[in-house]
PyMOL commands that place a pseudoatom at each C-alpha (Angstrom):
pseudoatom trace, name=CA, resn=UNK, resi=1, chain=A, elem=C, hetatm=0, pos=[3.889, 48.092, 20.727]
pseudoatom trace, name=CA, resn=UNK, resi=2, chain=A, elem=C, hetatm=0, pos=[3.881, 48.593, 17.078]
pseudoatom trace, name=CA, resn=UNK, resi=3, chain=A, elem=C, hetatm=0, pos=[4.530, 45.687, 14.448]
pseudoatom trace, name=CA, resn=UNK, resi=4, chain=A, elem=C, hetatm=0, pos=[6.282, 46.898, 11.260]
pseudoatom trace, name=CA, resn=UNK, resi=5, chain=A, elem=C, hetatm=0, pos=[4.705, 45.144, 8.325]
pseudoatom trace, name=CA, resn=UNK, resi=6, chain=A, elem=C, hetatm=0, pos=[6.618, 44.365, 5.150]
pseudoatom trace, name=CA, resn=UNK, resi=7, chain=A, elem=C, hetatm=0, pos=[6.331, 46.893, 2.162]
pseudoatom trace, name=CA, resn=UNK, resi=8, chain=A, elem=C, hetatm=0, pos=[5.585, 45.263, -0.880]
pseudoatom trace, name=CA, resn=UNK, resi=9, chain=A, elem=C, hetatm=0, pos=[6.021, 45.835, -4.731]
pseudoatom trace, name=CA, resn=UNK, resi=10, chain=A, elem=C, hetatm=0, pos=[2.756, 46.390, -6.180]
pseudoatom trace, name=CA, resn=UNK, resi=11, chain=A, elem=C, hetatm=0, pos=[3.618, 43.907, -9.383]
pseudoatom trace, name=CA, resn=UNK, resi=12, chain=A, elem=C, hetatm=0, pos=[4.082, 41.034, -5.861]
pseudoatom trace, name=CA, resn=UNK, resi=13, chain=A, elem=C, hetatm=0, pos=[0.413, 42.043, -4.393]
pseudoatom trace, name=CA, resn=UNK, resi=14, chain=A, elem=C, hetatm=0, pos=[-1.101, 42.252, -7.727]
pseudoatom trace, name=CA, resn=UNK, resi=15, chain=A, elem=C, hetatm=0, pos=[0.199, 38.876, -9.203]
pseudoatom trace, name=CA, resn=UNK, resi=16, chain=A, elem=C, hetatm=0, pos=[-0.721, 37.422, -5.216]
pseudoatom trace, name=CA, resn=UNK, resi=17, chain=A, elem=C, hetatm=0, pos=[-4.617, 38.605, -5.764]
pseudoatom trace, name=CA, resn=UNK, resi=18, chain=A, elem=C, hetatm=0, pos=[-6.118, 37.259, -8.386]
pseudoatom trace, name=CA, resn=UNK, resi=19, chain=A, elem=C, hetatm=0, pos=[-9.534, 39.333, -8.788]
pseudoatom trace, name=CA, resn=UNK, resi=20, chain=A, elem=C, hetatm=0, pos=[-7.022, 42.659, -9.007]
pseudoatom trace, name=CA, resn=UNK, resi=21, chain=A, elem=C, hetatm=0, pos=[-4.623, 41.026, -11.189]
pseudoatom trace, name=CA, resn=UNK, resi=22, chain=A, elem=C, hetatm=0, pos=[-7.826, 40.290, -12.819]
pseudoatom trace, name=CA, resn=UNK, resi=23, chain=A, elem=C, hetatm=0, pos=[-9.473, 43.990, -12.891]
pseudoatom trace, name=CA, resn=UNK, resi=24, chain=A, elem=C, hetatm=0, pos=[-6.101, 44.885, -14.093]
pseudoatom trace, name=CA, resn=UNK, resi=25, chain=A, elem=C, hetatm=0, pos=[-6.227, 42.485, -17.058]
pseudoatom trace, name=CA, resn=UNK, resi=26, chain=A, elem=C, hetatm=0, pos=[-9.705, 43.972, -18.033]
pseudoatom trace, name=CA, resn=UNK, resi=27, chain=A, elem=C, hetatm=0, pos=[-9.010, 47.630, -17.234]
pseudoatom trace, name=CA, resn=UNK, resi=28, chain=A, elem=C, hetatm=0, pos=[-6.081, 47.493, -19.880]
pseudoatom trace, name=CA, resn=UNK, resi=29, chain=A, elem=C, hetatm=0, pos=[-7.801, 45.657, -22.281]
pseudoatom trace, name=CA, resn=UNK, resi=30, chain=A, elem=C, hetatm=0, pos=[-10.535, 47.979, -22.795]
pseudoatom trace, name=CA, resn=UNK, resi=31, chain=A, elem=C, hetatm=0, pos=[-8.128, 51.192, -22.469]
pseudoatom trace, name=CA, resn=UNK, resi=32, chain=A, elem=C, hetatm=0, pos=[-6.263, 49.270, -25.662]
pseudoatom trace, name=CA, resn=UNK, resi=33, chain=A, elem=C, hetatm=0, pos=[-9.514, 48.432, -27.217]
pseudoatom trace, name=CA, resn=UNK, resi=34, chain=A, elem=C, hetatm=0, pos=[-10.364, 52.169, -26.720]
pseudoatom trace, name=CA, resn=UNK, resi=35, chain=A, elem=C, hetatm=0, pos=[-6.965, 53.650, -27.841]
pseudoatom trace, name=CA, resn=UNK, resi=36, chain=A, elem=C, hetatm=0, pos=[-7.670, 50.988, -31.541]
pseudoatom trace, name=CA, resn=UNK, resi=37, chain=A, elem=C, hetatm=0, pos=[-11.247, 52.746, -31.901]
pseudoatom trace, name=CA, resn=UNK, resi=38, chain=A, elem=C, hetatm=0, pos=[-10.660, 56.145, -31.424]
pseudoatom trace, name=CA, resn=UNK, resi=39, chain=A, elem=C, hetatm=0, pos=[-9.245, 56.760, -34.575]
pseudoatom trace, name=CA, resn=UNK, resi=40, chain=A, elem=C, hetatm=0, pos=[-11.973, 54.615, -36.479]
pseudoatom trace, name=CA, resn=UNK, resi=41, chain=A, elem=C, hetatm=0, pos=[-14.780, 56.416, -35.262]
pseudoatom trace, name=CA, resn=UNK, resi=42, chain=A, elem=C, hetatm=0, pos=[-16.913, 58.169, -37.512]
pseudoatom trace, name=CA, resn=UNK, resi=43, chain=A, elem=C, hetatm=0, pos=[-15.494, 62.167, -37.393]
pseudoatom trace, name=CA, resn=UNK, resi=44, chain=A, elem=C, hetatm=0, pos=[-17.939, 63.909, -35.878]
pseudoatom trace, name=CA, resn=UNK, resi=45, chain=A, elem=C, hetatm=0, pos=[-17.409, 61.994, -32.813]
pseudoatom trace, name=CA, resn=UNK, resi=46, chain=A, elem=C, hetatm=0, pos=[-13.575, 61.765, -32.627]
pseudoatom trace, name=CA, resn=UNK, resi=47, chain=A, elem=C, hetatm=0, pos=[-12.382, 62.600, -29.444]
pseudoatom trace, name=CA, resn=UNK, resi=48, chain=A, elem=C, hetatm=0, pos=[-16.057, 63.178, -27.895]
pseudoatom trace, name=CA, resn=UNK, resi=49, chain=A, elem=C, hetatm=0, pos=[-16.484, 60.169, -26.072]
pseudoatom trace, name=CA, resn=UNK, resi=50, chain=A, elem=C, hetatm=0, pos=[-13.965, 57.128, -24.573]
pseudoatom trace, name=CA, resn=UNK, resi=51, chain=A, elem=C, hetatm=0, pos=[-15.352, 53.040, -24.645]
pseudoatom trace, name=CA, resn=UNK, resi=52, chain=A, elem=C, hetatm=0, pos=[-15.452, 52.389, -20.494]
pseudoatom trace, name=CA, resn=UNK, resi=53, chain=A, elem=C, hetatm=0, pos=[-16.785, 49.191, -20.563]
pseudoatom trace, name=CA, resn=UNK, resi=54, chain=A, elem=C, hetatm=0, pos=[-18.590, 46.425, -22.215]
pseudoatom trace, name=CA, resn=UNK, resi=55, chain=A, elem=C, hetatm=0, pos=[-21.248, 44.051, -19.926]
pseudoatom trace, name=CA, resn=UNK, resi=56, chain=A, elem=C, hetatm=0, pos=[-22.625, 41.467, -22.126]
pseudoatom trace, name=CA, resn=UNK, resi=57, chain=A, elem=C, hetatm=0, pos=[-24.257, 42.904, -25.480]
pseudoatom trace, name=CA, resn=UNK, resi=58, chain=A, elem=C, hetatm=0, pos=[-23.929, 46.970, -24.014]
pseudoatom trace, name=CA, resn=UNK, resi=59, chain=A, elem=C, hetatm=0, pos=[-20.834, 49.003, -25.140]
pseudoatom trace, name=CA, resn=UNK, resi=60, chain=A, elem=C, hetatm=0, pos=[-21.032, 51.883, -22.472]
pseudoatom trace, name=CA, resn=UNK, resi=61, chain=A, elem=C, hetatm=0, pos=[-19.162, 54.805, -23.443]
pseudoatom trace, name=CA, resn=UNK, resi=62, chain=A, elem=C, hetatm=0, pos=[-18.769, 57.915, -21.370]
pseudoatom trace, name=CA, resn=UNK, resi=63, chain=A, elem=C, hetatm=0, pos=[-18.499, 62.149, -22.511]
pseudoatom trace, name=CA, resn=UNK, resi=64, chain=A, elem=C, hetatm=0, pos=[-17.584, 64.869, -21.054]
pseudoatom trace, name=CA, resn=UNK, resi=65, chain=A, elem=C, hetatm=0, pos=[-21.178, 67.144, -21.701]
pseudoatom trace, name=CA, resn=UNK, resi=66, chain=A, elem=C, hetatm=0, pos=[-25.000, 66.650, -22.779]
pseudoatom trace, name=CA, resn=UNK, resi=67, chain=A, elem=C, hetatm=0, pos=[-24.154, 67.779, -26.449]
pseudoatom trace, name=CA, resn=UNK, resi=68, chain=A, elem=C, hetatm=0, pos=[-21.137, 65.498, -27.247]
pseudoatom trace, name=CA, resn=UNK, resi=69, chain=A, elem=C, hetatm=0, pos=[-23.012, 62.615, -25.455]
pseudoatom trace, name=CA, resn=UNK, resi=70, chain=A, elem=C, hetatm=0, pos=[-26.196, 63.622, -27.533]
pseudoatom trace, name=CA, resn=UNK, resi=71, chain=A, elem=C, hetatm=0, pos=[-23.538, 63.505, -30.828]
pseudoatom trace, name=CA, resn=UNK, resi=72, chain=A, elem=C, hetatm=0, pos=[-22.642, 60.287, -30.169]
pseudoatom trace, name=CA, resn=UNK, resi=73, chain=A, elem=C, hetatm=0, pos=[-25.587, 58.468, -29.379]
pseudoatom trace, name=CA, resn=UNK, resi=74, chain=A, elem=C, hetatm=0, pos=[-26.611, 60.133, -33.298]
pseudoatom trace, name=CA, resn=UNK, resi=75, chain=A, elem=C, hetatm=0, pos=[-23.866, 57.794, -34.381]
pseudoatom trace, name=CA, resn=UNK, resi=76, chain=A, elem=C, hetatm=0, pos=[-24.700, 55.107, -32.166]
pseudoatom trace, name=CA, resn=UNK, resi=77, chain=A, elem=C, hetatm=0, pos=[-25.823, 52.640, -34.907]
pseudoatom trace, name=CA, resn=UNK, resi=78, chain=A, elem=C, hetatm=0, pos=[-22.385, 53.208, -37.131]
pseudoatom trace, name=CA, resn=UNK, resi=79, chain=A, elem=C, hetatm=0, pos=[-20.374, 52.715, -33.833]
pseudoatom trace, name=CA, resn=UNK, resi=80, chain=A, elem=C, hetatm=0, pos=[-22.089, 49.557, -32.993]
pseudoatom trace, name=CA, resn=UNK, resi=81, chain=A, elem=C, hetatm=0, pos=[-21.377, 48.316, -37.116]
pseudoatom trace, name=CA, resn=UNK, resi=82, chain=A, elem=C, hetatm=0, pos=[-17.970, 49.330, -36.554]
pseudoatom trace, name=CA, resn=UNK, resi=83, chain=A, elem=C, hetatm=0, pos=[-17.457, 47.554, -32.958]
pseudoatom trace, name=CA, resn=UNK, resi=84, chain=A, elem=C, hetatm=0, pos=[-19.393, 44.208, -34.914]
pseudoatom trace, name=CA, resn=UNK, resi=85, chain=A, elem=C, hetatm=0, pos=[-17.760, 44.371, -38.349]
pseudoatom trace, name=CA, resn=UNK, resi=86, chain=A, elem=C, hetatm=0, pos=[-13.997, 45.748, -38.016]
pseudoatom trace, name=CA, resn=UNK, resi=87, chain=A, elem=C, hetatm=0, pos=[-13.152, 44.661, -33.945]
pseudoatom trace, name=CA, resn=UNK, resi=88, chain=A, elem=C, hetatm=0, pos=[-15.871, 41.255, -33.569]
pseudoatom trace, name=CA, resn=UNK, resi=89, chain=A, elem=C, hetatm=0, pos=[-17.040, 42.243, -30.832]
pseudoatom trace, name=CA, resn=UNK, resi=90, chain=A, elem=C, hetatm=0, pos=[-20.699, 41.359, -30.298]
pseudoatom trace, name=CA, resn=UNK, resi=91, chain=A, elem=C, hetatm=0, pos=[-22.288, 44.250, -29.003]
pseudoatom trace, name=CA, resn=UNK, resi=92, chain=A, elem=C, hetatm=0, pos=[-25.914, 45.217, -29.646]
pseudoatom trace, name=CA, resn=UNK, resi=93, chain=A, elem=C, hetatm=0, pos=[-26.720, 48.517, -27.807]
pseudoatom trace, name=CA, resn=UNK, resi=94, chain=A, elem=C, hetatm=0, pos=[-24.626, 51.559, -26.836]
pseudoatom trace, name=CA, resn=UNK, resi=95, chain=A, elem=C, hetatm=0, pos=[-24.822, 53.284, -23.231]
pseudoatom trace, name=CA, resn=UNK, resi=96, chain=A, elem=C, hetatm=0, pos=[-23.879, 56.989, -23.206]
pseudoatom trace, name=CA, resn=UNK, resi=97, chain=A, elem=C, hetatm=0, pos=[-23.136, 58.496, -20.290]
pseudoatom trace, name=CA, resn=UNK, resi=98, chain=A, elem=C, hetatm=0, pos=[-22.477, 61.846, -19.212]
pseudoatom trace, name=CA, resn=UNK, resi=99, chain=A, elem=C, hetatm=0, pos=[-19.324, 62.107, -16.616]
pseudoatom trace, name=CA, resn=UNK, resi=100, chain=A, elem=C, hetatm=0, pos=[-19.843, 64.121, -13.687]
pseudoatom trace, name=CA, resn=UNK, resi=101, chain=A, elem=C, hetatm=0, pos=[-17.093, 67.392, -13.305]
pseudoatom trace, name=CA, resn=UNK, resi=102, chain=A, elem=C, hetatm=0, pos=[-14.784, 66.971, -10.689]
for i in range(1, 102): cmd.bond("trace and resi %d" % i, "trace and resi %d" % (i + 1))
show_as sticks, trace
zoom trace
């Protein structure tokens, strides 16, 4: 005997469970805060690495290879100025790390 559950929208379960409504919340505000610094990053670096997360004072930031994560951890002190002065965000080391291939 088989007992046919209910298929729900995802916008129900999400708004029903609050630590995924609350990952949610998180995930998109970093991918804005991301998408707002991209362009203000110093040149060199545009494009080369994407903000994944922030855990207390550490601004982690991931790239795709050795030499762009090398690049930006070169500009690590302007990104951190730039993450204090132009977004307020109180951040006093940067985390680079290199993202595995697929």
């Amino acid at each position: 005997m088989s007992r046919s559950k209910k298929i729900q929208p995802i916008n129900e379960r999400i708004a029903q469970d609050k630590g995924l409504s609350a990952l949610l919340k998180r995930a998109n505000h970093l991918a804005d805060l991301n998408k707002r610094l991209q362009p203000a990053l110093p040149a060199p670096v545009k494009g080369l690495c994407q903000l994944a997360n922030i855990r207390g004072e550490i601004a982690v930031f991931t790239c795709e290879n050795q030499a762009a994560a090398s690049k930006v951890r070169m500009f690590s002190r302007d990104i951190l100025q730039l993450m204090q002065k132009e977004y307020k965000i109180s951040v006093k080391k940067l985390r680079v790390v290199v993202q595995q291939a697929e």
